[in-house]
N, CA, C and O atoms as a GROMACS GRO file, in nm:
protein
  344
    1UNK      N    1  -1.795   0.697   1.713
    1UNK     CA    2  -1.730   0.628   1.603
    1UNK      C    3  -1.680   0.734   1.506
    1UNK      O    4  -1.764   0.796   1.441
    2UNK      N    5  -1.532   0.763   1.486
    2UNK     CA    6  -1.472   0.855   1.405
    2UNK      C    7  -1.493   0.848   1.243
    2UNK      O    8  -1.436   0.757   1.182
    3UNK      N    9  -1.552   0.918   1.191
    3UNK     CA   10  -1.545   0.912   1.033
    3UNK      C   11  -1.421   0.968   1.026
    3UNK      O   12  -1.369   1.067   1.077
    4UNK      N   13  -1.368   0.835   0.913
    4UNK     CA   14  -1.252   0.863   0.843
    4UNK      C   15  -1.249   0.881   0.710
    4UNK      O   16  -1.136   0.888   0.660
    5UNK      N   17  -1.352   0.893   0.631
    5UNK     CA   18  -1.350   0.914   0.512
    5UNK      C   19  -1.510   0.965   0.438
    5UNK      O   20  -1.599   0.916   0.508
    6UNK      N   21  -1.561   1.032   0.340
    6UNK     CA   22  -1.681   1.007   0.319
    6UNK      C   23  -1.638   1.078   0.112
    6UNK      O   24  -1.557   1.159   0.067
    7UNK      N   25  -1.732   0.998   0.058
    7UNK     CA   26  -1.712   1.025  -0.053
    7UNK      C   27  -1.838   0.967  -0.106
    7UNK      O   28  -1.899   0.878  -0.047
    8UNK      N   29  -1.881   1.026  -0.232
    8UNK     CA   30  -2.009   0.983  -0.289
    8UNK      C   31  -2.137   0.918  -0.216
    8UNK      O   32  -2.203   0.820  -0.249
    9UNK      N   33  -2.150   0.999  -0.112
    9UNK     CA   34  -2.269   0.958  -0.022
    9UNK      C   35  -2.274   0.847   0.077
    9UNK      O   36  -2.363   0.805   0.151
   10UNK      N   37  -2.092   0.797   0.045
   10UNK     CA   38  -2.065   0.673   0.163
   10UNK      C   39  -1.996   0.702   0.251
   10UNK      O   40  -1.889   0.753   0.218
   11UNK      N   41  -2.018   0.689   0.371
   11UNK     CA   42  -1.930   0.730   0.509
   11UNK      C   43  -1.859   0.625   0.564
   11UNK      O   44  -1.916   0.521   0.595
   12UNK      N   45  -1.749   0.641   0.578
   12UNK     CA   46  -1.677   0.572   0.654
   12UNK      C   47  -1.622   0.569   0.778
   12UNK      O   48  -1.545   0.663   0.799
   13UNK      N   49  -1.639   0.482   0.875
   13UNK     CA   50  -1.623   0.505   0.989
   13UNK      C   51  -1.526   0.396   1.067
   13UNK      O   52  -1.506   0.292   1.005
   14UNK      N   53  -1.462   0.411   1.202
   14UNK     CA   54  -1.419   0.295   1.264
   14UNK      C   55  -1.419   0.302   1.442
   14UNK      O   56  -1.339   0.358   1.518
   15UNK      N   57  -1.498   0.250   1.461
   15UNK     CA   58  -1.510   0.206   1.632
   15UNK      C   59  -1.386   0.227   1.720
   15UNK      O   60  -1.284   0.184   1.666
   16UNK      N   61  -1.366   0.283   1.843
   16UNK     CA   62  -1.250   0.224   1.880
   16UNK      C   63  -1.281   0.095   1.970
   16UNK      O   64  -1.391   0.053   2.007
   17UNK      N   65  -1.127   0.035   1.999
   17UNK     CA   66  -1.109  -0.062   2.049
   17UNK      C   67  -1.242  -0.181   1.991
   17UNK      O   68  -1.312  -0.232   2.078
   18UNK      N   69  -1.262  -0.210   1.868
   18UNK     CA   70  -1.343  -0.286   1.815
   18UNK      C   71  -1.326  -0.431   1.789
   18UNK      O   72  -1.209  -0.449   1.755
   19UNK      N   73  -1.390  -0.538   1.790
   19UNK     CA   74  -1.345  -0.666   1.780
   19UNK      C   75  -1.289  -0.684   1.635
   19UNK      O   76  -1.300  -0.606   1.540
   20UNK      N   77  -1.219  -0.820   1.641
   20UNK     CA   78  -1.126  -0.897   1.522
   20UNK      C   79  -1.248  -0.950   1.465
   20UNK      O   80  -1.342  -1.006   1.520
   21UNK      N   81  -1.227  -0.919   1.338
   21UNK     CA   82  -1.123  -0.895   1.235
   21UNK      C   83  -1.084  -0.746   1.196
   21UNK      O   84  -1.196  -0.695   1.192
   22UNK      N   85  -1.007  -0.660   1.168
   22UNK     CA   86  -0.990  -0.546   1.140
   22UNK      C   87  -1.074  -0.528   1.034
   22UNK      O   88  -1.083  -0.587   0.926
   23UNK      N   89  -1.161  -0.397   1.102
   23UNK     CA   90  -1.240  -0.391   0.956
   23UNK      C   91  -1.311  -0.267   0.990
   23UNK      O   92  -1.293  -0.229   1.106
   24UNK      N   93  -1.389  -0.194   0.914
   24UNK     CA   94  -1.480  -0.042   0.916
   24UNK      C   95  -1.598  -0.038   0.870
   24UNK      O   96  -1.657  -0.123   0.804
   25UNK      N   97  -1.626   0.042   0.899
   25UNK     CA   98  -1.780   0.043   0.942
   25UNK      C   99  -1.840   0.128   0.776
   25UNK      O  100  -1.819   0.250   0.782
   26UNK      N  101  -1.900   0.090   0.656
   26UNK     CA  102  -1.982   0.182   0.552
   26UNK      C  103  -2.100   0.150   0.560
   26UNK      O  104  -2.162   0.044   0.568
   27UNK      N  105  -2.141   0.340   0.552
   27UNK     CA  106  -2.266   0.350   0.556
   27UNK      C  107  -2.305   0.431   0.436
   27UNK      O  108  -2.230   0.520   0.398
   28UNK      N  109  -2.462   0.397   0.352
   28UNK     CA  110  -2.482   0.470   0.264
   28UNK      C  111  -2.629   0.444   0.261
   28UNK      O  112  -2.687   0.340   0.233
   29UNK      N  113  -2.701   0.621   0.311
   29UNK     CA  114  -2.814   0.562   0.322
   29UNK      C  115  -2.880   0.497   0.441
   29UNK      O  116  -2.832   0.513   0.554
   30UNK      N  117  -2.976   0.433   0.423
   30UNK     CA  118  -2.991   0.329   0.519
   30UNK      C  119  -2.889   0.188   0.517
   30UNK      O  120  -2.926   0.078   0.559
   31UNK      N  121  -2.815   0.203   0.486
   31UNK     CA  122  -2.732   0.074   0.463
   31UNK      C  123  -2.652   0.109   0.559
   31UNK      O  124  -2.636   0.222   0.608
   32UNK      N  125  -2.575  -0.038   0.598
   32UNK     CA  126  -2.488  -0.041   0.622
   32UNK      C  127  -2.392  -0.181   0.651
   32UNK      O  128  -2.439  -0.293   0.671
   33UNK      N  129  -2.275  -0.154   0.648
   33UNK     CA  130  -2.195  -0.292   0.664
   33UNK      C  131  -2.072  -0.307   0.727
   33UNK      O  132  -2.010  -0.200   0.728
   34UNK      N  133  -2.015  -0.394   0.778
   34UNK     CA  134  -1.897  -0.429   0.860
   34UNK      C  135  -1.773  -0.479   0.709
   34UNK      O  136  -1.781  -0.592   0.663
   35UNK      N  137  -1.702  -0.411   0.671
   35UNK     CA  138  -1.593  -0.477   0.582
   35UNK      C  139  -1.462  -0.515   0.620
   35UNK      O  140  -1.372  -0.446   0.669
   36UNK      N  141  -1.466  -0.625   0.592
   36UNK     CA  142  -1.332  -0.658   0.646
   36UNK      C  143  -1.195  -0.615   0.569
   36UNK      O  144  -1.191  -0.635   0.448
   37UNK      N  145  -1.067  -0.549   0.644
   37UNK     CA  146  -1.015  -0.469   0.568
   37UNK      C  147  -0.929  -0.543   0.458
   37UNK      O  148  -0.909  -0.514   0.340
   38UNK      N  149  -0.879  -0.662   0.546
   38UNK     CA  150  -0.759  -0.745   0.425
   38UNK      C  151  -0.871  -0.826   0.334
   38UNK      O  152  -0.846  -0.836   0.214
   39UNK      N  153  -0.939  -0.857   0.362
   39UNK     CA  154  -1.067  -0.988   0.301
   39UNK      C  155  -1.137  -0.873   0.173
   39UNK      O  156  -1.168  -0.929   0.068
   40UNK      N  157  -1.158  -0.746   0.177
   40UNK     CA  158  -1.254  -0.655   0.158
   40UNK      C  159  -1.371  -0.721   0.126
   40UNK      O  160  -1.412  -0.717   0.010
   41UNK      N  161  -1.417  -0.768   0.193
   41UNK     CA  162  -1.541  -0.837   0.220
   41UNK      C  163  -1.677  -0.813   0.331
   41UNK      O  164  -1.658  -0.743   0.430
   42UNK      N  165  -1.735  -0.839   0.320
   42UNK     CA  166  -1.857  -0.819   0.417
   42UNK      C  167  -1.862  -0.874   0.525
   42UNK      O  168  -1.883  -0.992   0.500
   43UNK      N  169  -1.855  -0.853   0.677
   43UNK     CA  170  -1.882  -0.890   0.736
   43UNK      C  171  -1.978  -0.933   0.765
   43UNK      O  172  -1.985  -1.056   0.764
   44UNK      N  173  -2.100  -0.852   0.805
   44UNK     CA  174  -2.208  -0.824   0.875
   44UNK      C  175  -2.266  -0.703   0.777
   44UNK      O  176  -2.206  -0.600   0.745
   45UNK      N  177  -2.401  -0.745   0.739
   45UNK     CA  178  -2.519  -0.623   0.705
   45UNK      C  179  -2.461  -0.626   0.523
   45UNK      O  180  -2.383  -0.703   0.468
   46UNK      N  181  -2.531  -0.520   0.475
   46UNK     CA  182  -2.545  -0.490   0.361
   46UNK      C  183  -2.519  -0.392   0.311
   46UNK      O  184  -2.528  -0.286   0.372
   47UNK      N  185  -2.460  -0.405   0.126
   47UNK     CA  186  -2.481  -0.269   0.084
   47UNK      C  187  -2.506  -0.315  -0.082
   47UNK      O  188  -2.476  -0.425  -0.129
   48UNK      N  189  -2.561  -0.213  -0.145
   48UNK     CA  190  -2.577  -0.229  -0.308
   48UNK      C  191  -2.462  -0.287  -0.347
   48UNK      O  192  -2.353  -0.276  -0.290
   49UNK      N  193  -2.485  -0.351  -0.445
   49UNK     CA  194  -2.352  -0.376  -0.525
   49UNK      C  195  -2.307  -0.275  -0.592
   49UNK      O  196  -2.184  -0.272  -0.592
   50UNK      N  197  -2.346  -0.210  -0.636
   50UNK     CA  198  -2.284  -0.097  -0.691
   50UNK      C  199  -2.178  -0.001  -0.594
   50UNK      O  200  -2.069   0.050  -0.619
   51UNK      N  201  -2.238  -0.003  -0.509
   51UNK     CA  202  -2.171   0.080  -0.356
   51UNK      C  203  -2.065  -0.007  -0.305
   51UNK      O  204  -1.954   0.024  -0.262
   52UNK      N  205  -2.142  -0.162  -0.323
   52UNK     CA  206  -1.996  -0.223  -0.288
   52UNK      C  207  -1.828  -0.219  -0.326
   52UNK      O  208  -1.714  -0.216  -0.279
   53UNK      N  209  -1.909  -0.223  -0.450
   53UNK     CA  210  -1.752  -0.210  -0.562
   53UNK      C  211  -1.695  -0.085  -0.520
   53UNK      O  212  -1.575  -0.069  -0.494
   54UNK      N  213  -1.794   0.012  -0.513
   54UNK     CA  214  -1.713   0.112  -0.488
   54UNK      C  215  -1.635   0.123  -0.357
   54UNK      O  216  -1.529   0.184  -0.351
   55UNK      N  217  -1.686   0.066  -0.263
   55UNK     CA  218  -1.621   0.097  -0.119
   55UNK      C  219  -1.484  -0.036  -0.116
   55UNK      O  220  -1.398  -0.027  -0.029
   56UNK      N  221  -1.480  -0.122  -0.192
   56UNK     CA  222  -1.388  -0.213  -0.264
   56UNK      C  223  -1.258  -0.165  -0.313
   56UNK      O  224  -1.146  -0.204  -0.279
   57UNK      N  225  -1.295  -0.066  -0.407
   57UNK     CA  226  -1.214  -0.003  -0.465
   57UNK      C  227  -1.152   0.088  -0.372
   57UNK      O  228  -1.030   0.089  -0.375
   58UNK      N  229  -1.203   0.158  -0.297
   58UNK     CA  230  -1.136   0.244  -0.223
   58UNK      C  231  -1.040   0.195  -0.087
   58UNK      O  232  -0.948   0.251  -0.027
   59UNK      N  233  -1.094   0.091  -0.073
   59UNK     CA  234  -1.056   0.004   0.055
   59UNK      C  235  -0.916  -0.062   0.012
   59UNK      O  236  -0.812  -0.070   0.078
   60UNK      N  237  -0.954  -0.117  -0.155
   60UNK     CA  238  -0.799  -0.147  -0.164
   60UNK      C  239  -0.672  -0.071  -0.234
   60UNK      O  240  -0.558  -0.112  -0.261
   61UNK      N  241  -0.731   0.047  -0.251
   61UNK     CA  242  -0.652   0.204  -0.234
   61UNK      C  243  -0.564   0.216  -0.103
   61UNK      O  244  -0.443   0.226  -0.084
   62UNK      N  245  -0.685   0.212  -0.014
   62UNK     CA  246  -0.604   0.263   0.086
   62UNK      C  247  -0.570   0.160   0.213
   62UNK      O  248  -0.558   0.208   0.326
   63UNK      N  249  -0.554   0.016   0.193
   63UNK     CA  250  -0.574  -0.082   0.257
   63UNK      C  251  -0.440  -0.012   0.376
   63UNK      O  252  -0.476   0.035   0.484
   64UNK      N  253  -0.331  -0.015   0.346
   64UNK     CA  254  -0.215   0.021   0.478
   64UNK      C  255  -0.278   0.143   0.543
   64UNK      O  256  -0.229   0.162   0.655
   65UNK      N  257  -0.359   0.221   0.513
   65UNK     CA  258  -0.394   0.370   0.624
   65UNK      C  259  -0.536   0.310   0.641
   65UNK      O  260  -0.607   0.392   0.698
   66UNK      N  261  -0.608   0.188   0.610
   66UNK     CA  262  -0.705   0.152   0.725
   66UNK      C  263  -0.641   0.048   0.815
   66UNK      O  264  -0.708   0.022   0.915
   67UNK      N  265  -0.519  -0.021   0.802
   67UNK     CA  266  -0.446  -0.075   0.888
   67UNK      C  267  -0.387  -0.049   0.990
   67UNK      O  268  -0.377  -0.121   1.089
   68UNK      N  269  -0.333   0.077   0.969
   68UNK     CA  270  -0.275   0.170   1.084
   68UNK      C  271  -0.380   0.259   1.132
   68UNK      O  272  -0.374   0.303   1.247
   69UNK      N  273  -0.467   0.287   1.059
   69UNK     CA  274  -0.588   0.313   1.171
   69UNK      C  275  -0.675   0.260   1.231
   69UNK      O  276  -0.764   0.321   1.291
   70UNK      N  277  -0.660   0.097   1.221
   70UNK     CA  278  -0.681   0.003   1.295
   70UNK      C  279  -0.647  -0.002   1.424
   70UNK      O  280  -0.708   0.009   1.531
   71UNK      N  281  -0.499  -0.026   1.381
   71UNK     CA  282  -0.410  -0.006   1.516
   71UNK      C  283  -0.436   0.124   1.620
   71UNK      O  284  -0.468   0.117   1.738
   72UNK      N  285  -0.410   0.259   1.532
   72UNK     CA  286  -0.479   0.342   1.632
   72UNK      C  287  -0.586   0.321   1.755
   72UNK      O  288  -0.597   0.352   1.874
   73UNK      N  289  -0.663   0.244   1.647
   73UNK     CA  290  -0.826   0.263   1.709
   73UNK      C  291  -0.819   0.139   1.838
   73UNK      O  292  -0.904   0.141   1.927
   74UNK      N  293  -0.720   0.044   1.837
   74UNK     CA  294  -0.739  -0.043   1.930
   74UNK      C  295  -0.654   0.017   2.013
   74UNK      O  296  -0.641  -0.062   2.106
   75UNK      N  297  -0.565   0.145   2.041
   75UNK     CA  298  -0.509   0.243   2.133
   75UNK      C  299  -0.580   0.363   2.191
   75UNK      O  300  -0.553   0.452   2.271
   76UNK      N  301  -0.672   0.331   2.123
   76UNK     CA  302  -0.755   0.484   2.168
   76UNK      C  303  -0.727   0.595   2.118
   76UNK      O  304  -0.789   0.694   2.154
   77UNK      N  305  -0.608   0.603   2.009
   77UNK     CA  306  -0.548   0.747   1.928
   77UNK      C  307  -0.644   0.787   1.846
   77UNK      O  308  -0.723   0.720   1.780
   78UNK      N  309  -0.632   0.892   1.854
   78UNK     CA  310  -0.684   0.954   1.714
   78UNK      C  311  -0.716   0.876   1.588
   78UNK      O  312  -0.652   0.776   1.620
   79UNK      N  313  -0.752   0.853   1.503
   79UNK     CA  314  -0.798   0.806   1.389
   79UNK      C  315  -0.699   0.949   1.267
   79UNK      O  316  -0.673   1.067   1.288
   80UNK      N  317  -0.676   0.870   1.164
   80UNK     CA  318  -0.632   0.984   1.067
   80UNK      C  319  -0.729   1.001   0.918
   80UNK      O  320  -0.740   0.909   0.837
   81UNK      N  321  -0.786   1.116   0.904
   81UNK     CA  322  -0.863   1.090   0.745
   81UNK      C  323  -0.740   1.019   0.646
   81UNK      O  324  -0.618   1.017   0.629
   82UNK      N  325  -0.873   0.962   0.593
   82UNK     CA  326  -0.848   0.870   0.429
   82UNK      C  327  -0.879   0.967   0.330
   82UNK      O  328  -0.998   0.998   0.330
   83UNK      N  329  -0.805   1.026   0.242
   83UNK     CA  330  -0.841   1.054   0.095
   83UNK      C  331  -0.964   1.015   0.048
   83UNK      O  332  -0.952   0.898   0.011
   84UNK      N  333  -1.079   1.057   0.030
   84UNK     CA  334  -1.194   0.982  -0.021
   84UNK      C  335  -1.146   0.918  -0.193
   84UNK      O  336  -1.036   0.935  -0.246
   85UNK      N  337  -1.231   0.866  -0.236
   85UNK     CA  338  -1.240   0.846  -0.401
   85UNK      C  339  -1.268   0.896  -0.427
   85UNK      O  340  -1.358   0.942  -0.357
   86UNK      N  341  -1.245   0.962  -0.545
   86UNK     CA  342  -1.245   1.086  -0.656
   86UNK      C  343  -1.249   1.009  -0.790
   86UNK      O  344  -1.251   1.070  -0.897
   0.00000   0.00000   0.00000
């Protein structure tokens, strides 16, 4: 699973060829959760709220380059880094 981003102790990651709904994988910690990318919402599992917002915020930063690395990922391409939050 390619990390595409990591910033303030949260990693971001995305599966290839992964099931619908488009979405990535944050981890922080022992946490972790499935977010969905257009919804930025939770799939599956958990994270602080505090962490949430933050991975929120960044998600809807960069919502079109986790879209197209969506697409990648259901081709088997490469994945491209995300800019973390700063």
């Amino acid at each position: 699973m390619p990390q595409i981003s990591y910033f303030l102790g949260i990693i971001i990651r995305m599966f290839y060829n992964d099931h619908n709904p488009p979405h990535f994988h944050a981890f922080y910690g022992d946490y972790e959760s499935l977010i969905d990318i257009k919804k930025k919402e939770i799939i599956r599992g958990y994270l602080p709220p505090r962490v949430l917002g933050i991975v929120v915020e960044w998600a809807m930063l960069h919502e079109t380059e986790l879209l197209l690395n969506w697409k990648l990922s259901q081709q088997h391409i490469s994945l491209q880094p995300i800019e973390p939050l700063v």
